[in-house]
Every structure is written in structure tokens, then in C-alpha cells.
C-alpha positions in Angstrom: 140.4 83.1 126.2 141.4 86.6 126.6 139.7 88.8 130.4 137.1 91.0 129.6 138.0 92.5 132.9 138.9 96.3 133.3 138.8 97.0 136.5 140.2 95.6 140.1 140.5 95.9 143.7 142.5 95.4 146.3 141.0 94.3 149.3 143.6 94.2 151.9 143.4 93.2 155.8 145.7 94.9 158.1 146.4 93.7 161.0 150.3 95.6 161.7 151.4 98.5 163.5 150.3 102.0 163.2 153.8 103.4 162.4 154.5 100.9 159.6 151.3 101.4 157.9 152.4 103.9 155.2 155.1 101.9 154.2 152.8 98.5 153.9 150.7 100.7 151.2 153.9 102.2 149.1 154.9 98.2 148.5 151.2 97.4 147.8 151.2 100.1 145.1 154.7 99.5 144.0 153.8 95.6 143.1 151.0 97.6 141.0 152.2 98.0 137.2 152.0 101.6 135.6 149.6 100.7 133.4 147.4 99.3 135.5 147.5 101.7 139.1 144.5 103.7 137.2 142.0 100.6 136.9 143.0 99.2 140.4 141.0 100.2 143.6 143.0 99.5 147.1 140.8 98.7 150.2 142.7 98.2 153.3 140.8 97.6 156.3 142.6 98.2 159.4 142.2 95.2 162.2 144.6 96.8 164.8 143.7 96.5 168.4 
């Protein structure tokens, strides 16, 4: 059974600091393969205090 899926998303919960923030989202979108960083949608939603 082969996924009929073309599309994703991301849907990440952050809950570090401010300063470290860009960093977290380059290593999201580095696990991300070339092929695929088009079809894939990141969400972050930001839980600091």
C-alpha cells in the first residue's frame, strides 16, 4: 500500500528560550529532505512564559 499523501505539516510546540529559537527551526528544517521541504508546512507555536 503505497500514501496517497502529498502534503504535511509540522506542528511544533515550543516551549525554549527566545535566543535559541532560530536555531531550533534551522534543525527542524534540516531533518526535512530536499525533496520534500516544498510539500511540508511548519507550525511552531510558541509557549514561552
Amino acid at each position: 500500500m503505497s500514501s496517497q499523501v502529498k502534503y504535511g505539516i509540522y506542528l511544533i510546540f515550543y516551549f525554549g528560550k527566545r535566543k535559541n529559537k532560530d536555531l531550533f527551526m534551522s534543525r527542524i528544517k534540516n531533518t526535512i529532505l530536499e525533496k520534500y521541504i516544498k510539500q511540508i508546512e511548519i507550525i511552531t507555536i510558541d509557549l514561552q512564559k
